[in-house]
PyMOL Python script that loads the backbone (N, CA, C, O; Angstrom):
from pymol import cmd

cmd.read_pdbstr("""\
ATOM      1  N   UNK A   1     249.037  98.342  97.018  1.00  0.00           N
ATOM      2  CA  UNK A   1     247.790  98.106  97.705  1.00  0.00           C
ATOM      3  C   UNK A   1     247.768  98.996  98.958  1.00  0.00           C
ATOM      4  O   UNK A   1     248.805  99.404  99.480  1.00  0.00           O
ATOM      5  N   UNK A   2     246.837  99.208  99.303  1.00  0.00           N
ATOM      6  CA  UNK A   2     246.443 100.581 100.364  1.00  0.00           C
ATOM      7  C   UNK A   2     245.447 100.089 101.488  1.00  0.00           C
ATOM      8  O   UNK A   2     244.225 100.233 101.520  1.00  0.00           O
ATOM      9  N   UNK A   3     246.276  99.472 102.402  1.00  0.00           N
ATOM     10  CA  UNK A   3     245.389  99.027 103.554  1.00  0.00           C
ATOM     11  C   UNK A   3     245.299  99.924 104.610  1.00  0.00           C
ATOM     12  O   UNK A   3     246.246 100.649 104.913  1.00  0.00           O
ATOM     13  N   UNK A   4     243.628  99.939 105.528  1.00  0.00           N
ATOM     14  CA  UNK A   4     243.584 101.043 106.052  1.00  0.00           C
ATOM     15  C   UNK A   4     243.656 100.145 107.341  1.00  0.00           C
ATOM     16  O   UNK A   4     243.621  98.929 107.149  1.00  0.00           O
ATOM     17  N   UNK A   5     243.747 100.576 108.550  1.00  0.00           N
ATOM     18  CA  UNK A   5     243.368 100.374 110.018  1.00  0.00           C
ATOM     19  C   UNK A   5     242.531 100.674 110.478  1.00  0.00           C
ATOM     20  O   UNK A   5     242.355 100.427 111.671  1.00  0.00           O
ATOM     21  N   UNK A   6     241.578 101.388 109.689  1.00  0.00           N
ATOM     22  CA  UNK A   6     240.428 101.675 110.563  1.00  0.00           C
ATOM     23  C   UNK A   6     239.072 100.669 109.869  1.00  0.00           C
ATOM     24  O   UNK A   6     238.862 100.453 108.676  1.00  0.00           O
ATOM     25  N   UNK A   7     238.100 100.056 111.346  1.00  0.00           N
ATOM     26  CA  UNK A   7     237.425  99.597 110.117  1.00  0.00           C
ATOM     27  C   UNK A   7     236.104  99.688 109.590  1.00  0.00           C
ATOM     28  O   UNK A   7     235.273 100.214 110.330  1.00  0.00           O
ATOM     29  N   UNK A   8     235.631  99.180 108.168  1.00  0.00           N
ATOM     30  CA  UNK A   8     234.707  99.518 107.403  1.00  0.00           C
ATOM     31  C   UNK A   8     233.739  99.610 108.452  1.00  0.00           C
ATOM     32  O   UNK A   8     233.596 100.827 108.571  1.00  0.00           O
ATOM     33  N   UNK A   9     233.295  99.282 108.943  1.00  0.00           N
ATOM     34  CA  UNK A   9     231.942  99.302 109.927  1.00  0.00           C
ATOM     35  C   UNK A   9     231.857 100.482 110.498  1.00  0.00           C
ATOM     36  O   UNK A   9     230.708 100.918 110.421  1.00  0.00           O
ATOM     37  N   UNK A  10     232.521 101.117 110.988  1.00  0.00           N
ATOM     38  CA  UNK A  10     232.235 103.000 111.218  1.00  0.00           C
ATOM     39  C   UNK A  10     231.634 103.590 109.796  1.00  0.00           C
ATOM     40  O   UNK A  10     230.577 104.211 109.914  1.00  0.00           O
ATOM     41  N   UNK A  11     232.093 103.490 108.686  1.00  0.00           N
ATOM     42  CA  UNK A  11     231.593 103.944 107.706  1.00  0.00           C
ATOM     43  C   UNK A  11     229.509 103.577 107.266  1.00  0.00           C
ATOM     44  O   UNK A  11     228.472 104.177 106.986  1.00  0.00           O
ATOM     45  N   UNK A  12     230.010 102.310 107.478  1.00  0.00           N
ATOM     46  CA  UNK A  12     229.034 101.400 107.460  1.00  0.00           C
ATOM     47  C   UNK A  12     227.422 101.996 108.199  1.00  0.00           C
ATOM     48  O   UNK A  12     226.353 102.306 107.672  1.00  0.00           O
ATOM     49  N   UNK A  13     227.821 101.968 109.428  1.00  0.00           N
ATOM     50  CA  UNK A  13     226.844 102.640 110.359  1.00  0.00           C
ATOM     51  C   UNK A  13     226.215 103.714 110.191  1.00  0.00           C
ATOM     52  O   UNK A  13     225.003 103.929 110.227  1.00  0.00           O
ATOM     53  N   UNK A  14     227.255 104.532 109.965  1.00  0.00           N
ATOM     54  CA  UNK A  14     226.819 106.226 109.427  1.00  0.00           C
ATOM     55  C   UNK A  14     226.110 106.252 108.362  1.00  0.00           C
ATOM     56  O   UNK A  14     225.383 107.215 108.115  1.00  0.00           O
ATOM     57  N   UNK A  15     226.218 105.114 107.497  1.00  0.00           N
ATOM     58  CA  UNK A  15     224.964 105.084 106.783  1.00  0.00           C
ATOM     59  C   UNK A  15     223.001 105.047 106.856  1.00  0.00           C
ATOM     60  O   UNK A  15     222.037 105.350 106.153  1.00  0.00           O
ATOM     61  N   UNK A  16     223.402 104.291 108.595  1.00  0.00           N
ATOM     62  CA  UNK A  16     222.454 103.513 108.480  1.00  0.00           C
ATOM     63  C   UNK A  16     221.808 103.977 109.845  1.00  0.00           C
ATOM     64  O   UNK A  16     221.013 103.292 110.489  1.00  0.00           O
ATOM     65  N   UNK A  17     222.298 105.343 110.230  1.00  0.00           N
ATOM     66  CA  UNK A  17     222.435 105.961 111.554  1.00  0.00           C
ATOM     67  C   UNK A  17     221.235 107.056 111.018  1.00  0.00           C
ATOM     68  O   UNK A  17     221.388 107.711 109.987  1.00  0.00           O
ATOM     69  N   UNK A  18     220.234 107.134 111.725  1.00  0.00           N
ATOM     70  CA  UNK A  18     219.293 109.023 111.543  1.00  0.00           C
ATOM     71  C   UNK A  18     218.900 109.660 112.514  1.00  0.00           C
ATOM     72  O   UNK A  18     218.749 109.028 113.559  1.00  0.00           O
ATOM     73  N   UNK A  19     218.629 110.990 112.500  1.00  0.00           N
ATOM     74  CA  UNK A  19     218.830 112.103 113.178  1.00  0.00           C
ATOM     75  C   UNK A  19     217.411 112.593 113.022  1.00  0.00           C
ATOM     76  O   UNK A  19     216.849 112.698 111.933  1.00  0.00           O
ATOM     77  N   UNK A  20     216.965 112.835 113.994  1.00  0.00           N
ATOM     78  CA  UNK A  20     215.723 113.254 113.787  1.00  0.00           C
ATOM     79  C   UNK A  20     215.333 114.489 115.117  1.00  0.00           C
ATOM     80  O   UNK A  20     215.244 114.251 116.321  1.00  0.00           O
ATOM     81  N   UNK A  21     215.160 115.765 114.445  1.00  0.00           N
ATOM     82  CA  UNK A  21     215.164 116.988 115.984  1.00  0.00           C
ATOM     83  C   UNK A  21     213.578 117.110 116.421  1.00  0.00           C
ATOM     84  O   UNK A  21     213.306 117.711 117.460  1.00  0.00           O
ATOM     85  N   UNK A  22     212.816 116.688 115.830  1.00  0.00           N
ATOM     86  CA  UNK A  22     211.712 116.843 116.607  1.00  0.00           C
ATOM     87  C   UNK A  22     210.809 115.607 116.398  1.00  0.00           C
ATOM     88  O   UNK A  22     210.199 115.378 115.354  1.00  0.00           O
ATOM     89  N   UNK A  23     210.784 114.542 117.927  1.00  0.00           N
ATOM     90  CA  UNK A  23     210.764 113.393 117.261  1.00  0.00           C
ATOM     91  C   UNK A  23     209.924 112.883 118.687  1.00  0.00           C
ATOM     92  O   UNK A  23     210.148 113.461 119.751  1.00  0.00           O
ATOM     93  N   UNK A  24     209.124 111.961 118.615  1.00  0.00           N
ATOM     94  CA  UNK A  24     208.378 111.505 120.054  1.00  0.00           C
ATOM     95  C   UNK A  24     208.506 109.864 120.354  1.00  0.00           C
ATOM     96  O   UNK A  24     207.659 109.099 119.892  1.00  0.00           O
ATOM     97  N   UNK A  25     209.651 109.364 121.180  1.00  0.00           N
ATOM     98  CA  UNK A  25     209.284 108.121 121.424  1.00  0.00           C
ATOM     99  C   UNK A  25     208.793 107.684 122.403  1.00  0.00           C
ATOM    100  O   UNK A  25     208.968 108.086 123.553  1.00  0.00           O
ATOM    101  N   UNK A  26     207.806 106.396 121.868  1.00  0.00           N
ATOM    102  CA  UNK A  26     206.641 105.757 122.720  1.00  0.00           C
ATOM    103  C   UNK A  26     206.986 104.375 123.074  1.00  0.00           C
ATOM    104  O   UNK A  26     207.495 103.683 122.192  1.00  0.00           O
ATOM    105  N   UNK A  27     206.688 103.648 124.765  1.00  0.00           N
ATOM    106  CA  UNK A  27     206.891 102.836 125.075  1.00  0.00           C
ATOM    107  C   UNK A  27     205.752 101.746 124.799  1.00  0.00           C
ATOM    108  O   UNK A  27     205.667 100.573 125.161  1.00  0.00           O
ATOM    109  N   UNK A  28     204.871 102.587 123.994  1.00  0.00           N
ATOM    110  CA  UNK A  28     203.703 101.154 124.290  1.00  0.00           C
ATOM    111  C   UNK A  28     202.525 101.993 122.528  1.00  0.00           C
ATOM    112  O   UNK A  28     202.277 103.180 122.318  1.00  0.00           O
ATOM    113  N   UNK A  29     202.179 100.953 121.806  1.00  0.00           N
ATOM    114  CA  UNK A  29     200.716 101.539 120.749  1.00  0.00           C
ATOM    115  C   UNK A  29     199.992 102.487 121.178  1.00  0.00           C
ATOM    116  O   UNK A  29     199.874 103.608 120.682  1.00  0.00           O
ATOM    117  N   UNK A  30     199.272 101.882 122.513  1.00  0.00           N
ATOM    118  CA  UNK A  30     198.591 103.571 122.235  1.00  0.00           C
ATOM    119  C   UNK A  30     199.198 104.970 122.987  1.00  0.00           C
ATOM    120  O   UNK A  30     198.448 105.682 123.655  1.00  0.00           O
ATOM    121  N   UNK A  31     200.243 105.200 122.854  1.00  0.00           N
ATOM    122  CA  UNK A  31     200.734 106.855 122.708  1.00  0.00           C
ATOM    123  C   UNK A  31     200.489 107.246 123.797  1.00  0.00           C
ATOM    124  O   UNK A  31     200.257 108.444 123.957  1.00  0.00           O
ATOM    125  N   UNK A  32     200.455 105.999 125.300  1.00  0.00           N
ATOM    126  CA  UNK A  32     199.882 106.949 126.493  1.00  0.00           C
ATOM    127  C   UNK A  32     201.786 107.126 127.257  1.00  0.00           C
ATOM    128  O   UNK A  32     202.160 108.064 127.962  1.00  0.00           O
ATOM    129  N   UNK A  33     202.592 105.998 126.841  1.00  0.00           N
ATOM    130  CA  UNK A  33     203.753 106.399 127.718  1.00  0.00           C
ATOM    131  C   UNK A  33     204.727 106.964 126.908  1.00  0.00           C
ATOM    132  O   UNK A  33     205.301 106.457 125.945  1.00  0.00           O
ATOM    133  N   UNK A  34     204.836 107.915 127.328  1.00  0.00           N
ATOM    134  CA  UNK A  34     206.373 108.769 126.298  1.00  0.00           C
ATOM    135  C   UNK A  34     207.692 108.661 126.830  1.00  0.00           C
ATOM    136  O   UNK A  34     207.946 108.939 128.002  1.00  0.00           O
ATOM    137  N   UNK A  35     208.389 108.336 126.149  1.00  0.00           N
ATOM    138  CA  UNK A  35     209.931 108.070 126.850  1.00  0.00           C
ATOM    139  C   UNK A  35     210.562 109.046 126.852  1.00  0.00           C
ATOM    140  O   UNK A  35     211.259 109.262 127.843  1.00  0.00           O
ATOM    141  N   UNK A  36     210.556 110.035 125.707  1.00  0.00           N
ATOM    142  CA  UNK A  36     211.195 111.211 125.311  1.00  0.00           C
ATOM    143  C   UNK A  36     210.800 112.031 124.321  1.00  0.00           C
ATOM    144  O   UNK A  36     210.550 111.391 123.300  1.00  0.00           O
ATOM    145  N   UNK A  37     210.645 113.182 124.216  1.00  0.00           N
ATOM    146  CA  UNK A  37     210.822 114.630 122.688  1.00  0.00           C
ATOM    147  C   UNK A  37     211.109 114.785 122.922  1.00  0.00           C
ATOM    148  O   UNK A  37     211.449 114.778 124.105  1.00  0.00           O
ATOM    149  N   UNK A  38     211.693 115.576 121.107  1.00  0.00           N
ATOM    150  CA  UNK A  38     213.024 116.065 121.198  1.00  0.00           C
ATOM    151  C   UNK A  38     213.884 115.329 119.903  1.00  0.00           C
ATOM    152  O   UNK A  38     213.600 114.381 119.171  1.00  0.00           O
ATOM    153  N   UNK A  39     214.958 116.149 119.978  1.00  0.00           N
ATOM    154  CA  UNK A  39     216.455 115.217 119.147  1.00  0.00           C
ATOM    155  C   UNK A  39     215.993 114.182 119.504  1.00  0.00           C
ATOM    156  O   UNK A  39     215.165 113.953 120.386  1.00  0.00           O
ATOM    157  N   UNK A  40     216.754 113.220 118.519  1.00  0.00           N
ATOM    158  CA  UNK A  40     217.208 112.016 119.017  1.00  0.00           C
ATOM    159  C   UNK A  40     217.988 111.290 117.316  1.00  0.00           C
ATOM    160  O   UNK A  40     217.958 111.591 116.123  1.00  0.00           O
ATOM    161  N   UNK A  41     218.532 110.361 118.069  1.00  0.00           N
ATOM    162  CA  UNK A  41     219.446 110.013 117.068  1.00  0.00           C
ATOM    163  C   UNK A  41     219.295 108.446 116.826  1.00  0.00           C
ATOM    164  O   UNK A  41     219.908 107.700 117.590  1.00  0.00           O
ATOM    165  N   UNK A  42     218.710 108.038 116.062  1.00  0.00           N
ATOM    166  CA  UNK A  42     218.441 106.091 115.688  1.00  0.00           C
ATOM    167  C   UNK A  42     219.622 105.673 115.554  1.00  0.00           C
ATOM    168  O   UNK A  42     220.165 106.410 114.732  1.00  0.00           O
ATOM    169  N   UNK A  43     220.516 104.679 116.007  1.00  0.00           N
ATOM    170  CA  UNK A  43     221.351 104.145 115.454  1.00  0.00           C
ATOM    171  C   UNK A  43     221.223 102.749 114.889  1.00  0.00           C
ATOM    172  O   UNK A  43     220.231 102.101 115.221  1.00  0.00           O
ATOM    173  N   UNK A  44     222.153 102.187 114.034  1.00  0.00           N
ATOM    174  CA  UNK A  44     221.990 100.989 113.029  1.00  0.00           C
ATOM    175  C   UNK A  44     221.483  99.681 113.686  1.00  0.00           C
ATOM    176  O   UNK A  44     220.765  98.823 113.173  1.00  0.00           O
ATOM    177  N   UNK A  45     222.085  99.718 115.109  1.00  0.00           N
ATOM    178  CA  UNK A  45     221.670  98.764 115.864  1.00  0.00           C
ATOM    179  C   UNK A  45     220.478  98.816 116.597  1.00  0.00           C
ATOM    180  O   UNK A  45     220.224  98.036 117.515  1.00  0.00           O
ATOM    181  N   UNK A  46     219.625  99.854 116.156  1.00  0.00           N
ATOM    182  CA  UNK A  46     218.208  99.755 116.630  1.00  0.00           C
ATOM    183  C   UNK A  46     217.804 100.999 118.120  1.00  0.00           C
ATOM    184  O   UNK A  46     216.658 101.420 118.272  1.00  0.00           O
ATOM    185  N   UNK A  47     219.059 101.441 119.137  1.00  0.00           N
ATOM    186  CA  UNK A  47     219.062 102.360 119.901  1.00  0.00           C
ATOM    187  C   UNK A  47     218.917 103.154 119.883  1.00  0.00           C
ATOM    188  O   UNK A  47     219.551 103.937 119.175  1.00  0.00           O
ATOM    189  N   UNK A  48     218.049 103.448 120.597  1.00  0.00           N
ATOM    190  CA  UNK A  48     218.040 105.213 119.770  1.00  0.00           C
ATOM    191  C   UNK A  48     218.848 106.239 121.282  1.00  0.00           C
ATOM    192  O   UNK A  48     218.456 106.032 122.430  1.00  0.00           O
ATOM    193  N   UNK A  49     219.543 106.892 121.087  1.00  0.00           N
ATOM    194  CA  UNK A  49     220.677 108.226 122.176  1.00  0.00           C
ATOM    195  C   UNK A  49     219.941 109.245 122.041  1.00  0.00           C
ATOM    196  O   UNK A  49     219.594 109.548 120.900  1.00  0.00           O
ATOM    197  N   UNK A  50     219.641 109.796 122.819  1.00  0.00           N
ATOM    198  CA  UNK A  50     219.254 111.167 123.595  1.00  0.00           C
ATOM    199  C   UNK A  50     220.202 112.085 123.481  1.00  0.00           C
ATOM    200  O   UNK A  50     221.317 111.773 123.899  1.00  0.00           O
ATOM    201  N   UNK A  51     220.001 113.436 122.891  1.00  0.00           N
ATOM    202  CA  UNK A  51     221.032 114.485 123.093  1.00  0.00           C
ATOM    203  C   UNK A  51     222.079 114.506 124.393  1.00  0.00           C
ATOM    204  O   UNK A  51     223.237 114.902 124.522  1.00  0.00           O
ATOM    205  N   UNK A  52     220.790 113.684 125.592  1.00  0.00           N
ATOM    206  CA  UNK A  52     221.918 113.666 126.693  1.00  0.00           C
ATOM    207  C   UNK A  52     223.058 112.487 126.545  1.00  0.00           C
ATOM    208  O   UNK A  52     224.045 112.380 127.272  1.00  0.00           O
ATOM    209  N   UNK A  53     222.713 111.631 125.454  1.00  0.00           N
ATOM    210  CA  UNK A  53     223.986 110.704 125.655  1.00  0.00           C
ATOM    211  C   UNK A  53     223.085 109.303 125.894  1.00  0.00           C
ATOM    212  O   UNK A  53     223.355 108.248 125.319  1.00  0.00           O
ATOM    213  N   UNK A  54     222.328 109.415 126.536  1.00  0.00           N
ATOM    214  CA  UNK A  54     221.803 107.897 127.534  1.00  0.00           C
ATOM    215  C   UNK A  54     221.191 107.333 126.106  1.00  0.00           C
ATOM    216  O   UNK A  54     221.034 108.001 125.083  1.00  0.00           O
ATOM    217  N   UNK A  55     220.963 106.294 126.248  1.00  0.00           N
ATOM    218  CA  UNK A  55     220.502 105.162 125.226  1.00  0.00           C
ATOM    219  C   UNK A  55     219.026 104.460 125.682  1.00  0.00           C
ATOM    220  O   UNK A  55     218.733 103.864 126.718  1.00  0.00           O
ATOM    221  N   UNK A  56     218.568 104.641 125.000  1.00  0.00           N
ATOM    222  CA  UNK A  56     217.012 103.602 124.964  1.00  0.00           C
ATOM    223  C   UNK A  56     217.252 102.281 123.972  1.00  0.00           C
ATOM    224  O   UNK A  56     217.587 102.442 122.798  1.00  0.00           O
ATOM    225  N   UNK A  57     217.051 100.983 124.546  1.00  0.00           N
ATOM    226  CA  UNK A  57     216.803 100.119 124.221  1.00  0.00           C
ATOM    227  C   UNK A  57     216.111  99.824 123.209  1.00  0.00           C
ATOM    228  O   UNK A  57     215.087 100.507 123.223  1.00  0.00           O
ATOM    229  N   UNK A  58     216.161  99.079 122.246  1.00  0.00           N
ATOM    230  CA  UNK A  58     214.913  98.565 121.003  1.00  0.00           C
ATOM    231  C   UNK A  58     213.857  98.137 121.861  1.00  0.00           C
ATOM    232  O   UNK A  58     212.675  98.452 121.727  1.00  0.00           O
ATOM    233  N   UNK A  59     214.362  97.365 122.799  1.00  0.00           N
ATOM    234  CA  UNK A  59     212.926  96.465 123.708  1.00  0.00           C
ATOM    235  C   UNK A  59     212.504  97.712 124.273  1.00  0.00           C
ATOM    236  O   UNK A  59     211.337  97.462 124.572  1.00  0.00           O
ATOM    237  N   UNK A  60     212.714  98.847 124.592  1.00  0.00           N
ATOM    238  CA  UNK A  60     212.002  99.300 125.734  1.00  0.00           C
ATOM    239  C   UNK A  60     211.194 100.287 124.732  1.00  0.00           C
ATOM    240  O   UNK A  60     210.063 100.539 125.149  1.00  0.00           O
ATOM    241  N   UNK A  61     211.516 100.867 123.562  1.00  0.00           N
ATOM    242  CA  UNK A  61     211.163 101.478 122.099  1.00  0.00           C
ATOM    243  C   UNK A  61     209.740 100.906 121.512  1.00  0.00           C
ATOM    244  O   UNK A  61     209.815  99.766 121.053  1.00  0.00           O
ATOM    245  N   UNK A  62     208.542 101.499 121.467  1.00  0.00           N
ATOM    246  CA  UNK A  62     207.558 100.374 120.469  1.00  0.00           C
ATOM    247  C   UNK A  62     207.898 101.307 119.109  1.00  0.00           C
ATOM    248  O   UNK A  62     208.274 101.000 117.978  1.00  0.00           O
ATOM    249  N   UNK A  63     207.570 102.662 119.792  1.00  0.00           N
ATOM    250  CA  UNK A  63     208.298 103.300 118.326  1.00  0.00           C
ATOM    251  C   UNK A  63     208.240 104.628 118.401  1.00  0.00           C
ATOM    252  O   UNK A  63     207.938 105.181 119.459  1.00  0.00           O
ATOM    253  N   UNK A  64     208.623 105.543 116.889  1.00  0.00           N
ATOM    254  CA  UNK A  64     208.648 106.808 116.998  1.00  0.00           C
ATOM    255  C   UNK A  64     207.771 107.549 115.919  1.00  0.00           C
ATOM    256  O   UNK A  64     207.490 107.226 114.764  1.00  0.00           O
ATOM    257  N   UNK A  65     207.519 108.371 116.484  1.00  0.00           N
ATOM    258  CA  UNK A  65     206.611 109.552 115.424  1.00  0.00           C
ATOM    259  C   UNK A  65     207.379 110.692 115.050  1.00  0.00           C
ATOM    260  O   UNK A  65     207.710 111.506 115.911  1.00  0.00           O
ATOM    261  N   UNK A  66     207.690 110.833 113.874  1.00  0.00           N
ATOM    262  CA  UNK A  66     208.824 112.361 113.817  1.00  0.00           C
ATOM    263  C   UNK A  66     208.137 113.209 112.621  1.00  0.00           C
ATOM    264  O   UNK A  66     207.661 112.853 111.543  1.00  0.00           O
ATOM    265  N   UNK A  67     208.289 114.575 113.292  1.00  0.00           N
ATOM    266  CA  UNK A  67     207.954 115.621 112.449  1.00  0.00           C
ATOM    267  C   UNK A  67     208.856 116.026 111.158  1.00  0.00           C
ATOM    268  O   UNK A  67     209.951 116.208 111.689  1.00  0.00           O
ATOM    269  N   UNK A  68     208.990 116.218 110.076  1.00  0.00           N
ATOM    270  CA  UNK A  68     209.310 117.415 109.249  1.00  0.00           C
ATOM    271  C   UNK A  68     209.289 118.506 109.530  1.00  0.00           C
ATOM    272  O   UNK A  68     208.391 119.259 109.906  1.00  0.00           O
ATOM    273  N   UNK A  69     210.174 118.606 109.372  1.00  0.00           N
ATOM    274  CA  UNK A  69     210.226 120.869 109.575  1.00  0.00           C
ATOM    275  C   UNK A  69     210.269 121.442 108.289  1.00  0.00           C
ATOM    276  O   UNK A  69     210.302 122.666 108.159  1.00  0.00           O
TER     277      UNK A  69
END
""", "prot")
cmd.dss("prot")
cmd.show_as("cartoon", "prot")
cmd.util.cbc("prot")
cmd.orient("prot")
């Protein structure tokens, strides 16, 4: 049997993690407050990280609009 130390939940996440490079998030429906464009990266737990690192909240998030390239 082949037990690992590391655990499943890193794997897990990366599933459930997306990347999006040209992407607009909004603090409120109508599209008047912008938090950020740009990268950005959703993670599983609902946060979305800024290329710079910093984290936006789900609560502070109403949502995002992302382009296709």
């Amino acid at each position: 049997m082949v037990v690992s130390s590391e655990p499943i939940w890193g794997e897990l996440v990366e599933d459930f993690t997306r990347e999006y490079q040209n992407a607009v998030v909004y603090a409120d429906m109508d599209r008047e407050t912008v938090l950020h464009e740009g990268a950005v990266r959703l993670l599983a737990n609902g946060w979305v990280e800024l290329p710079t690192g910093r984290l936006l909240s789900p609560d502070a998030v109403h949502h995002i609009d992302t382009q296709t390239e």
